[in-house]
C-alpha positions as CSV (number, residue, x, y, z in Angstrom):
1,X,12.1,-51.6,23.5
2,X,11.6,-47.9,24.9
3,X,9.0,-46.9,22.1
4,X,7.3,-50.1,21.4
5,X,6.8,-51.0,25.3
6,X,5.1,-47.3,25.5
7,X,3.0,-47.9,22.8
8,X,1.9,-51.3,23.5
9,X,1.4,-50.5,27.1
10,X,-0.8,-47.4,26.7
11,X,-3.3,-48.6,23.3
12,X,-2.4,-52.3,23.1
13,X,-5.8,-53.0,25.3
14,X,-7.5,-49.9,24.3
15,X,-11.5,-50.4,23.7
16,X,-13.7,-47.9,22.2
17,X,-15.7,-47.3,25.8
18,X,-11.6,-46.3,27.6
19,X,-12.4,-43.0,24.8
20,X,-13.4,-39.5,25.5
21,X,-16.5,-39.1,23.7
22,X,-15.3,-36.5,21.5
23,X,-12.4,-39.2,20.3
24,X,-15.1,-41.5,19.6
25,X,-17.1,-38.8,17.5
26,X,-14.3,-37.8,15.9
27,X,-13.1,-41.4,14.8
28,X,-16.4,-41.9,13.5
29,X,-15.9,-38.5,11.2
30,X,-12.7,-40.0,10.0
31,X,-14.4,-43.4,9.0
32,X,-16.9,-40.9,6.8
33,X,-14.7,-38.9,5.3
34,X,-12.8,-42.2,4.3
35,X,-15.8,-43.6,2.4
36,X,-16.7,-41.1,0.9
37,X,-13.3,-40.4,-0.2
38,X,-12.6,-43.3,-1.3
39,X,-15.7,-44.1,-3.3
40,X,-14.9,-41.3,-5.6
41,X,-11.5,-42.0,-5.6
42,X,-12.2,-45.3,-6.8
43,X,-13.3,-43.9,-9.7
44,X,-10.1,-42.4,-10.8
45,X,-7.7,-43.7,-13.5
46,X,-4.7,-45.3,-10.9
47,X,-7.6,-46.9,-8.9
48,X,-8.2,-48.6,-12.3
49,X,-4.8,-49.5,-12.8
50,X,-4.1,-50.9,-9.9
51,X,-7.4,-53.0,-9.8
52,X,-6.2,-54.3,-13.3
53,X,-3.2,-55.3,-12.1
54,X,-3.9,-56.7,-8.5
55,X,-7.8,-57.2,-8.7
56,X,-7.5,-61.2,-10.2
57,X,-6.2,-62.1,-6.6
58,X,-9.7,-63.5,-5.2
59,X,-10.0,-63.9,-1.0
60,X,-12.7,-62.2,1.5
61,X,-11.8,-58.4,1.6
62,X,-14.1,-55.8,0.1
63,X,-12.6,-53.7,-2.4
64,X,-14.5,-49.9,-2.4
65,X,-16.2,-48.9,-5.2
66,X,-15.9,-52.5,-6.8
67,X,-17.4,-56.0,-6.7
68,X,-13.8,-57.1,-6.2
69,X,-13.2,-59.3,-3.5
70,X,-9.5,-59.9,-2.9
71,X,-7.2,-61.2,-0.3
72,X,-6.6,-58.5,2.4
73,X,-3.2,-57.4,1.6
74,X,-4.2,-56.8,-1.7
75,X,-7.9,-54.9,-0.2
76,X,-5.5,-52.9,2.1
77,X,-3.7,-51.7,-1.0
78,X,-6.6,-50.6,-3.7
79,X,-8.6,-49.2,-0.9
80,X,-5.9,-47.6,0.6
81,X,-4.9,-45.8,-3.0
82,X,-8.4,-45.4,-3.6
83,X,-8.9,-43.3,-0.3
84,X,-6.1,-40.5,-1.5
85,X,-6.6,-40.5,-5.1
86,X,-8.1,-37.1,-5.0
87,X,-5.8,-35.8,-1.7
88,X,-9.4,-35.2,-0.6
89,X,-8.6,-37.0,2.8
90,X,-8.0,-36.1,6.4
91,X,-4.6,-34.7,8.1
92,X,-2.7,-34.2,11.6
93,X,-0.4,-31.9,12.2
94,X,1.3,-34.4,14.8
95,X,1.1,-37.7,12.7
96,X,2.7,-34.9,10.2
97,X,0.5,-36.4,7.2
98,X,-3.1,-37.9,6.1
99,X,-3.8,-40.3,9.7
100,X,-6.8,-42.2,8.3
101,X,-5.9,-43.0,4.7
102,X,-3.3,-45.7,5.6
103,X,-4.6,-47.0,8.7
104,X,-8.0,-47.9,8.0
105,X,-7.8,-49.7,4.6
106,X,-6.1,-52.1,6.9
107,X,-7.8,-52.1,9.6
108,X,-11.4,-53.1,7.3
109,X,-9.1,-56.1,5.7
110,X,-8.3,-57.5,8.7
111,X,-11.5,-56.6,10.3
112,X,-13.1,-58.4,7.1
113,X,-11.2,-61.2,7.1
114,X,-11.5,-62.5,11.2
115,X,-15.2,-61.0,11.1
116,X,-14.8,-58.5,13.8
117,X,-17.2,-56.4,14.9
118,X,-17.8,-52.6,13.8
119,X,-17.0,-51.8,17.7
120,X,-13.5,-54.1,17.1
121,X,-12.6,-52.1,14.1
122,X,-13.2,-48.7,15.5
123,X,-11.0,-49.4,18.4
124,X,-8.3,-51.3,16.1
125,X,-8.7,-48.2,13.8
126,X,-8.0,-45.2,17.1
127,X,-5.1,-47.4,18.4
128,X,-3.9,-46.7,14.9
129,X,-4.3,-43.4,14.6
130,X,-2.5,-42.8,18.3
131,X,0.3,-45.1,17.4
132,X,1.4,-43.4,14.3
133,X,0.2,-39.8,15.6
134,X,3.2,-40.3,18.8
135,X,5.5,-41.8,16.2
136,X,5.1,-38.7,14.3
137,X,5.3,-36.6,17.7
138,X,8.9,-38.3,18.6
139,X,10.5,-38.0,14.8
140,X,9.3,-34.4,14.4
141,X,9.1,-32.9,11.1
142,X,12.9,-33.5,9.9
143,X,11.9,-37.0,7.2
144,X,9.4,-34.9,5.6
145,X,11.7,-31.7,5.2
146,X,14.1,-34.3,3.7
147,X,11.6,-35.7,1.7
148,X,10.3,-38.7,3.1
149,X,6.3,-38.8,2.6
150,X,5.0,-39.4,6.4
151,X,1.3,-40.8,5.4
152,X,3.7,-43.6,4.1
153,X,6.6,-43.5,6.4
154,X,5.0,-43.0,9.6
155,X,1.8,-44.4,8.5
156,X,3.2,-47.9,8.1
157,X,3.5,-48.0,11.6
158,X,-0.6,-47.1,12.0
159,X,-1.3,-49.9,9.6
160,X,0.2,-52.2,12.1
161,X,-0.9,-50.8,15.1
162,X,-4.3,-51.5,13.9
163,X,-3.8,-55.3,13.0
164,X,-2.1,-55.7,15.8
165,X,-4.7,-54.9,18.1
166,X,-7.3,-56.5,16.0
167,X,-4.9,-60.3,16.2
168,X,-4.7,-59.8,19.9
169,X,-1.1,-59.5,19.6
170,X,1.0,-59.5,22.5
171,X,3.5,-56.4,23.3
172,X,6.8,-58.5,22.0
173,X,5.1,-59.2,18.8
174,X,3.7,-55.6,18.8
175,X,7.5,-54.9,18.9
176,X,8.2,-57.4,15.9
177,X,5.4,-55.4,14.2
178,X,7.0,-52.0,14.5
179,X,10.5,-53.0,13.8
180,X,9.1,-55.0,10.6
181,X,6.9,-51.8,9.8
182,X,10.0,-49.4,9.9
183,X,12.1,-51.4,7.6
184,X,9.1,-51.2,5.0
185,X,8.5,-47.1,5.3
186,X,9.0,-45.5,2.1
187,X,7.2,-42.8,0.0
188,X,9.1,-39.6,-1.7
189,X,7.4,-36.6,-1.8
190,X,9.2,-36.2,-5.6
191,X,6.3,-38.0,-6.6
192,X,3.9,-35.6,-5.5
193,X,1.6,-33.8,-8.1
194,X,1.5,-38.2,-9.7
195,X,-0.1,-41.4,-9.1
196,X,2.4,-42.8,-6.9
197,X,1.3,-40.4,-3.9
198,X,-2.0,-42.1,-3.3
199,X,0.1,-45.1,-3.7
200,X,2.4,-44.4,-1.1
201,X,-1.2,-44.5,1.3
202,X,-2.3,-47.5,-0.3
203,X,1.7,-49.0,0.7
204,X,1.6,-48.2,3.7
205,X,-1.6,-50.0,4.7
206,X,-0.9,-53.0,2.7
207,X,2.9,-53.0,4.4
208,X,1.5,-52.6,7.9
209,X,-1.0,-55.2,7.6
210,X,2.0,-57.4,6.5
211,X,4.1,-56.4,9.5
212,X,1.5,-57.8,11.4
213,X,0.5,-60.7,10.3
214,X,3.6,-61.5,10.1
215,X,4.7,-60.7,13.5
216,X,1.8,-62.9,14.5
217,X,3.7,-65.9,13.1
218,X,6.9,-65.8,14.9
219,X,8.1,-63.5,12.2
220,X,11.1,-61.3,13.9
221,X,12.3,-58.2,13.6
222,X,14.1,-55.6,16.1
223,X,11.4,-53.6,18.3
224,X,14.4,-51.0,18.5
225,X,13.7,-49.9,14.5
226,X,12.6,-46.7,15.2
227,X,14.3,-45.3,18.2
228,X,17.3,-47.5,18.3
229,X,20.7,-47.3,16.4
230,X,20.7,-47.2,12.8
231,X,16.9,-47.4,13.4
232,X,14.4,-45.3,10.9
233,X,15.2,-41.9,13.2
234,X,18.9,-42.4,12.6
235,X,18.4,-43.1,8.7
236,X,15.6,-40.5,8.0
237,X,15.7,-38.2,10.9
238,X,17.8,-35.8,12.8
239,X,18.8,-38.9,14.3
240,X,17.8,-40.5,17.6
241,X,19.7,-38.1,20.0
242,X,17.1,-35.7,18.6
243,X,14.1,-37.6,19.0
244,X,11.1,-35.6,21.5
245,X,10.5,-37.5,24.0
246,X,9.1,-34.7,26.1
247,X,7.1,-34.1,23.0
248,X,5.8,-38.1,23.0
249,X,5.2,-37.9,26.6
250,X,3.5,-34.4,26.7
251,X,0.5,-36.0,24.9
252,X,-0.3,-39.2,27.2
253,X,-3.5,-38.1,28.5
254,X,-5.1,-37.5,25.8
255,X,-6.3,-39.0,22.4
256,X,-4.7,-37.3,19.8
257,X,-7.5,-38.2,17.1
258,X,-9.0,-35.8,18.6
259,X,-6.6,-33.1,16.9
260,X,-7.7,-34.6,13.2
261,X,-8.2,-31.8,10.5
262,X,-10.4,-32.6,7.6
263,X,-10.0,-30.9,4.2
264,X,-12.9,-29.1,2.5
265,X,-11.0,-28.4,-0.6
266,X,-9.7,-30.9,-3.2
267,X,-6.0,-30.0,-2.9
268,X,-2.9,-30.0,-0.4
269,X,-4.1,-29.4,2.8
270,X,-1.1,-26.7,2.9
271,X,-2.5,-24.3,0.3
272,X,-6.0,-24.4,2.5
273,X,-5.0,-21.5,4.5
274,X,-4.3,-19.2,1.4
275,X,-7.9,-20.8,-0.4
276,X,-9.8,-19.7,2.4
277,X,-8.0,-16.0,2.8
278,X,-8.8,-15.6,-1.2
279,X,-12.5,-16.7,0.0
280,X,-12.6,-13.8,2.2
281,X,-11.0,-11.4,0.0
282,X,-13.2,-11.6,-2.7
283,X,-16.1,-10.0,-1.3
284,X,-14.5,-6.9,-0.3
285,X,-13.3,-6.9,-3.7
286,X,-16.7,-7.1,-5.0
287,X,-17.3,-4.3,-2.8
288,X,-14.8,-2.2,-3.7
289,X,-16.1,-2.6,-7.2
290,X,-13.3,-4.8,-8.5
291,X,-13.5,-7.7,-10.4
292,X,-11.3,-10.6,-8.9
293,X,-10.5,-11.2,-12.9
294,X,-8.7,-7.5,-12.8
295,X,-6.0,-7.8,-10.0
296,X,-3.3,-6.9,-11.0
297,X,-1.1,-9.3,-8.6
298,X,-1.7,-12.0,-6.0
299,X,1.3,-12.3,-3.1
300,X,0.7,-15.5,-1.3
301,X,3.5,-15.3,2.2
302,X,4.1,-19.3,3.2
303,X,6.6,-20.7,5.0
304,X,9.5,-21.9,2.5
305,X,9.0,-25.5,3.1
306,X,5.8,-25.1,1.5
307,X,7.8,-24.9,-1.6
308,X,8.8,-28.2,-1.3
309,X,5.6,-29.8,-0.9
310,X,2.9,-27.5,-2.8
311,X,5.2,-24.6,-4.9
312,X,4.9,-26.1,-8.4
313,X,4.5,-22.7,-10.1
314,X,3.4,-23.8,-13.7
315,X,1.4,-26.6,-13.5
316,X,0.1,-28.5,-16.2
317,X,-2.0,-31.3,-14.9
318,X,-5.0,-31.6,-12.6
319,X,-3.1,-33.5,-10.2
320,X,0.1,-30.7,-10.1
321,X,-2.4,-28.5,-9.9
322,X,-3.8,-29.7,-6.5
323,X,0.4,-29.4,-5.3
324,X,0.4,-25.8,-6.7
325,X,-0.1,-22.6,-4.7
326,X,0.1,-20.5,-8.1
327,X,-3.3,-22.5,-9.4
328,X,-5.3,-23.2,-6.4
329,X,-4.7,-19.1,-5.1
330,X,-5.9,-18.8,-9.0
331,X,-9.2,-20.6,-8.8
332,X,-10.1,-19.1,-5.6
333,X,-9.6,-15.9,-7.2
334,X,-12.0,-16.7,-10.0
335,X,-14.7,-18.4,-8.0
336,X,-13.7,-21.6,-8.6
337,X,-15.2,-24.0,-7.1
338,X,-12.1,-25.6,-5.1
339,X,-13.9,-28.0,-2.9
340,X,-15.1,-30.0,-6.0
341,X,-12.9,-33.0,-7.1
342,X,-14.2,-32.5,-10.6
343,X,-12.3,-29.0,-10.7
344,X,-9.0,-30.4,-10.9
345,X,-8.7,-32.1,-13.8
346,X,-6.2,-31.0,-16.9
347,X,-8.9,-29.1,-18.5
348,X,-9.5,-26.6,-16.0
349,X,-5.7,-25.5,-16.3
350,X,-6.0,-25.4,-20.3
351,X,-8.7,-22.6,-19.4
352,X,-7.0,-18.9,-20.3
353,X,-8.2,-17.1,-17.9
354,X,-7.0,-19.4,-14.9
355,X,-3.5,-19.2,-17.0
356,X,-3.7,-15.4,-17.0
357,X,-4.6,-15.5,-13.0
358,X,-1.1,-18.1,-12.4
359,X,0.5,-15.7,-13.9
360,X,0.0,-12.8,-11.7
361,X,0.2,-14.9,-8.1
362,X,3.7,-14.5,-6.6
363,X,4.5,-16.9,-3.7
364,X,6.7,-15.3,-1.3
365,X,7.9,-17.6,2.0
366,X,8.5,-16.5,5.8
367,X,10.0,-18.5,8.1
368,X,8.1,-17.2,11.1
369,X,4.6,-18.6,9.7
370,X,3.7,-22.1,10.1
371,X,3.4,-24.5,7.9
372,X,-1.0,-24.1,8.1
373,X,-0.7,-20.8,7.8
374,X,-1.0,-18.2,5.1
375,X,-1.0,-14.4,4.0
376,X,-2.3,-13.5,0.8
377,X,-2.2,-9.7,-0.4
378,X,-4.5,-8.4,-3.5
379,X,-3.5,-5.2,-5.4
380,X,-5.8,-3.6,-7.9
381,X,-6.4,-0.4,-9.1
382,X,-3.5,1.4,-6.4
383,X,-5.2,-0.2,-3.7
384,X,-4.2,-3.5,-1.1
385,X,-6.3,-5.7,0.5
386,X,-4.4,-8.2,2.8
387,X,-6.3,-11.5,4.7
388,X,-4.8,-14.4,7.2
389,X,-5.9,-18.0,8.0
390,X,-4.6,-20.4,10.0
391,X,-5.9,-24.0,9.5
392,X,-4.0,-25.9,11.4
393,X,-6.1,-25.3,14.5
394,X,-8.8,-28.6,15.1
395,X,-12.4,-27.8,15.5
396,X,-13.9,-27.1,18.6
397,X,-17.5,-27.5,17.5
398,X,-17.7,-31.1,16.4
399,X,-21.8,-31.0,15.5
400,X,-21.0,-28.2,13.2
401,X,-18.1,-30.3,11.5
402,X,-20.1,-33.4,11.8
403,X,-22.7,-31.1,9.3
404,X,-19.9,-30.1,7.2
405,X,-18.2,-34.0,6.7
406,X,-21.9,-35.0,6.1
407,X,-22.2,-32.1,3.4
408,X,-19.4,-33.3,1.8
409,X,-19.9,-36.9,1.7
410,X,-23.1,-36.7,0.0
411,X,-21.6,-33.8,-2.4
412,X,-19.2,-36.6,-3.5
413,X,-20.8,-39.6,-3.2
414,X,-24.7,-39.2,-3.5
415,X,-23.9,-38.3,-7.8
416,X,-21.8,-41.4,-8.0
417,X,-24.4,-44.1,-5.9
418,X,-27.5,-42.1,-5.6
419,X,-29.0,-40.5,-2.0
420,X,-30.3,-43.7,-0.7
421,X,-26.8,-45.2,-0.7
422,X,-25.0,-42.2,0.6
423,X,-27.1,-41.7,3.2
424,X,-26.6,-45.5,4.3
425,X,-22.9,-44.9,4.2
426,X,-22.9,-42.3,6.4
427,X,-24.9,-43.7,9.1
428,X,-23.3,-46.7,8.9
429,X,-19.8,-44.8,9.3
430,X,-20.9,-42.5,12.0
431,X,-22.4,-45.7,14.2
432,X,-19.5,-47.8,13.0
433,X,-19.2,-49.2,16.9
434,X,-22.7,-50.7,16.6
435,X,-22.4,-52.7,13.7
436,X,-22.1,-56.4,14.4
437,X,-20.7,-57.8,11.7
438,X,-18.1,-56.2,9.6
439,X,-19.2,-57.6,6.5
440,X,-22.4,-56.0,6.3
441,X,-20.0,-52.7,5.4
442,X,-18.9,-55.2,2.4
443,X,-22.4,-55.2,1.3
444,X,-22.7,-51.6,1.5
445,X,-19.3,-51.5,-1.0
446,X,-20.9,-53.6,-3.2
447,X,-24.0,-52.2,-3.4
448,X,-22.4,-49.1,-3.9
449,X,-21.1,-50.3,-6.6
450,X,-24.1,-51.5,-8.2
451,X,-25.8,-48.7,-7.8
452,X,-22.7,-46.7,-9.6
């Protein structure tokens, strides 16, 4: 019981007055760019689906965007999806995926359905976020270079985290938890550029939940799952010889929330880096007197595991289009507004022009750049402009990204629900701790929905 003792003996208490106060702002920046989010992401066609298929199953649990109330498995699921329908959502280098999207879903069901308090499911929500973030420090990168789609794989083990500490679980069935979690991780980033991605978020939360509840009832399962043999580092990783545990234990004194990255464009987090080199390329184009439309060529330089992950070349779709270097260097090119959900829809890749732009971007990869990182090179007219960004470093200034979560929020949700409602959101998610009953946050949902 190495990992799960560790775990359990570190967060398994944890309260939100034992964090830093840069954790506990940060956490509350993760619970508003989940609403917000997810409230537009509700609005998109597997949302639907999935409300059509799973929404008849009545109980207490909100469901975003919706009137729904549905038992919490089921609420952990829709709003889970819901939260990464748009791949809109935050990421961690460490947790190697999207942290928030599959642990708070079920973290609010559970939350909901015990009627904890907003200071209850803040702390529930962190000890998520650090369980899954040390998981993801101790496996390394190796399932996702296979394949394996870590907000689902690793984030199944946040999910449970979360419940667990919200059921007042003790460490051994903390340890059932884990062991139950690992045997339910699955997502494939094959599906990637589809529907089933934001599933995979939506999975992993319901999954979690599960493991928990569960666990809670005398359900058993071996606390070893992870770390121990034929465990999910032996199945899915370089095996368990190879897991970090100078890596896990490196990060001990500290919260790694704090390490949270949050996207301001509406695609892969990976092709960020080359966005926001396009974004400062463009006006010394203008300078130079060249019209982005009349570059010749585009080289993008990534590391080559990008390919695997955002390299479709040709897409088609608005969703392939968010997993596609070629199209999102494109739009950036041509003053596209990437930060807008609406822009990636199947349209905007019917438009000539952005086909013409695909055409002339040319990814090349490096193995010495990480996996945040980007160099893009412009030629026009005999001459080369070159620019590099790094996003994969967290912010320093948290009121300025506080501003810039808040910007974003109402850009997505005040069309959808009107000012009033957004601006209720987002107080109500940045003071999440002071809320006394969680279901008030239901009747935000719903009024959201109303108002919609």
């Amino acid at each position: 019981m190495r990992l799960a003792n560790h775990l359990w003996d570190r967060f398994g208490g944890l309260n939100v007055d034992d964090l830093t106060q840069s954790a506990r702002t940060v956490a509350g920046q993760c619970v508003l760019d989940w609403f917000g989010c997810a409230l537009v992401g509700s609005r998109e066609p597997l949302s639907g689906i999935l409300r059509d298929e799973l929404g008849g199953q009545s109980g207490p649990c909100s469901i975003v965007g919706s009137n729904l109330r549905c038992a919490p498995g089921v609420a952990a699921l829709l709003n889970g999806a819901a939260g990464h329908a748009l791949d809109f959502d935050d990421a961690h280098t460490t947790m190697g995926g999207h942290p928030t999207v599959p642990v708070f879903p079920a973290a609010l069901a559970q939350a909901q359905e015990q009627g904890a308090s907003g200071e209850e499911l803040l702390a529930a929500f962190v000890v998520g976020i650090e369980v899954e973030s040390r998981i993801g420090a101790l496996v390394g990168p190796a399932p996702y270079v296979k394949g394996w789609h870590s907000t689902s794989t690793i984030g199944v083990h946040g999910a449970a985290a979360a419940a667990c500490r919200l059921l007042g679980a003790t460490g051994e069935q903390f340890g059932h938890a884990l062991g139950l979690a690992a045997s339910q991780a699955g997502g494939l980033k094959a599906n990637f550029g589809t529907m089933t991605k934001p599933f995979h978020a939506g999975h992993a939360a319901e999954r979690g939940l599960l493991a928990a509840r569960l666990a809670m009832r005398g359900f058993t399962a071996n606390p070893e799952a992870i770390d121990g043999r034929q465990g999910y580092a032996d199945a899915a990783a370089s095996g368990r010889e190879e897991l970090d545990w100078e890596r896990l234990h490196q990060q001990d004194g500290r919260f790694l929330i704090e390490d949270t990255l949050f996207k301001y464009h509406a695609a892969c987090y990976l092709t960020h880096a080359a966005i926001e080199s396009v974004g400062r390329l463009r006006p010394r184009l203008l300078e130079a007197g060249v019209s982005p439309e009349n570059v010749e060529k585009a080289i993008v330089t990534v590391h080559p595991g990008l390919l695997d992950i955002c390299g479709i070349p040709a897409p088609t779709t608005g969703l392939e289009a968010k997993f596609s270097l070629t199209a999102t260097t494109s739009l950036a090119m041509l003053g596209i507004d990437t930060t807008s959900s609406g822009t990636f829809v199947d349209a905007t890749l019917r438009d000539p022009e952005v086909a013409r732009m695909i055409g002339r971007v040319e990814v090349r990869t490096d193995r010495s750049m990480g996996h945040t990182q980007a160099r893009v090179e412009l030629r026009a007219n005999g001459d080369r402009l070159e620019e590099f960004h790094d996003t994969g470093v967290p912010a320093t200034d948290l009121d300025a990204q506080g501003e810039k979560l808040a910007a974003k929020m109402t850009g997505l949700v005040a069309p959808i629900v009107g000012a009033e409602a957004s601006g209720r959101l987002r107080e109500m998610s940045l003071r999440l701790d002071t809320v006394t009953d969680v279901g008030d946050i239901a009747g935000l949902m719903a009024g959201a929905a109303e108002a919609a």
